[in-house]
C-alpha positions, 0 to 999 in steps of 0.5 A: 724287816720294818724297824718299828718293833714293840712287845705287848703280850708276854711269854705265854701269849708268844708261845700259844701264837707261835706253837713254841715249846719252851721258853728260853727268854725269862720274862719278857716285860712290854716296851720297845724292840730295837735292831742290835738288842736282845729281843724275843725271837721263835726258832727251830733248836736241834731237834726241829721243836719251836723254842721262844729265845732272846737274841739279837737280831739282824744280819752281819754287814757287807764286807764293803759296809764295814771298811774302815769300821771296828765293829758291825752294828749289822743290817736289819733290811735285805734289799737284794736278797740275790746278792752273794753276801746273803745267799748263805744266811737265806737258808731255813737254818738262819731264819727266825720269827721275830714275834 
């Protein structure tokens, strides 16, 4: 995942693109995204339908990138996506689109 984001549409432009039903994001204002904020994501909520969110987005860090650390600032590039440490966040479930 490139770490060079930024918003230039609003709401109803990333609704109409991404087929979403609701807005759960408020009012989204143009500028740029950055790894360890809110930002605007789609994902799939309980009932399979497409909801536009503001989340956080990245992957929680290796256990070994955390030694001696007291907080996870987390990952947003998967190198090695055969590493047992991702296997479980690769799923369907854990995937979002970062619009």
């Amino acid at each position: 995942m490139c770490n060079l984001y930024s918003l230039r549409k609003g709401p109803a432009a990333i609704l109409d693109l991404a087929r979403a039903m609701r807005n759960e994001a408020g009012n989204l204002e143009p500028g740029s995204i950055w790894p360890d904020y809110a930002a605007p994501i789609v994902r799939a909520d309980g009932n399979g339908e497409r909801v536009l969110a503001a989340a956080r987005w990245g992957m929680p860090s290796p256990a070994f990138a955390l030694e001696g650390k007291r907080t996870d600032k987390g990952l947003t590039n998967i190198r090695n996506p055969r590493s047992p440490h991702w296997r479980r966040w690769l799923s369907p479930e854990n995937r979002c689109l970062v619009p």
